[in-house]
C-alpha positions as CSV (number, residue, x, y, z in Angstrom):
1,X,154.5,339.4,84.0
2,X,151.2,341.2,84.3
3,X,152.2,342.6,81.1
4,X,151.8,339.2,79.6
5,X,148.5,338.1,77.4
6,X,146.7,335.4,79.9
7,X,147.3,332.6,77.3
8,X,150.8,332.8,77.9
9,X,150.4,333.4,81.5
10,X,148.1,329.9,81.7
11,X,150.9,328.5,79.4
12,X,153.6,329.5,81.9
13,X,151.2,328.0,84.9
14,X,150.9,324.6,83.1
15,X,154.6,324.3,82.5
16,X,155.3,324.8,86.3
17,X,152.6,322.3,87.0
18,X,154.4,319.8,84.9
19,X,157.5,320.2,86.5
20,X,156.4,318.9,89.6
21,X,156.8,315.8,91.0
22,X,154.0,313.3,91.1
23,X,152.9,312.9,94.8
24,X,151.9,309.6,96.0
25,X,147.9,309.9,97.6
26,X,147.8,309.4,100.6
27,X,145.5,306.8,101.9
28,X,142.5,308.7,103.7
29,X,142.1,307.8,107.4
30,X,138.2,305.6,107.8
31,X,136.3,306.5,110.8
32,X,136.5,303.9,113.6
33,X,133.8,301.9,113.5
34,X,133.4,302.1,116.9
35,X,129.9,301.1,117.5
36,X,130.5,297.7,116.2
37,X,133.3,297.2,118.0
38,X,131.3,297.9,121.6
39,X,128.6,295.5,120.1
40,X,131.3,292.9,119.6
41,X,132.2,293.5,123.8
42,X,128.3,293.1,124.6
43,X,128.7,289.5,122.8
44,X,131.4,288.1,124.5
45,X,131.0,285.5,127.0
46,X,132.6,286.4,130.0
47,X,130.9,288.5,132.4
48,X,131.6,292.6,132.3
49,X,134.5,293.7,134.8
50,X,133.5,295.1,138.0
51,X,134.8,299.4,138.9
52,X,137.1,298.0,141.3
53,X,138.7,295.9,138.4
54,X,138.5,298.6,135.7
55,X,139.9,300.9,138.3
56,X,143.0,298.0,139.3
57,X,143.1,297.8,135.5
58,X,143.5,302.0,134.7
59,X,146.4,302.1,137.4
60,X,148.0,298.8,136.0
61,X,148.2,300.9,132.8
62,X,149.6,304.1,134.1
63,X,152.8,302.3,136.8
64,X,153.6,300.4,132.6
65,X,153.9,304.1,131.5
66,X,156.2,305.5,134.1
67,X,158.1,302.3,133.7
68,X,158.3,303.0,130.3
69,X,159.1,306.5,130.7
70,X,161.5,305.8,133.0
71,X,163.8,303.4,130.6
């Protein structure tokens, strides 16, 4: 094939090109707009939980995991 002129080379590129298949795009992942959403927790009107709450909160989560797992 190295033999070959590059037009026809190109031309033999282009036809394998056409031969694919259309892929759909894929919809690009935005950035988290995390700063706004830690704003929107500063607004609210309840008062911020306490470490012993976060703390009852964090091992709350983890006992619904090993449940989970455990299914």
């Amino acid at each position: 094939m190295r033999r070959w002129p590059v037009d026809k080379r190109i031309a033999l590129l282009e036809d394998v090109l056409h031969t694919l298949a259309p892929t759909e795009e894929r919809e690009i992942a935005r950035p988290k707009d995390t700063f706004s959403k830690a704003l929107g927790l500063l607004r609210g009107s309840e008062a911020a939980p306490l470490d012993d709450e976060i703390e009852a909160m964090i091992a709350e989560r983890r006992m619904e995991k090993i449940r989970v797992m455990r299914v």
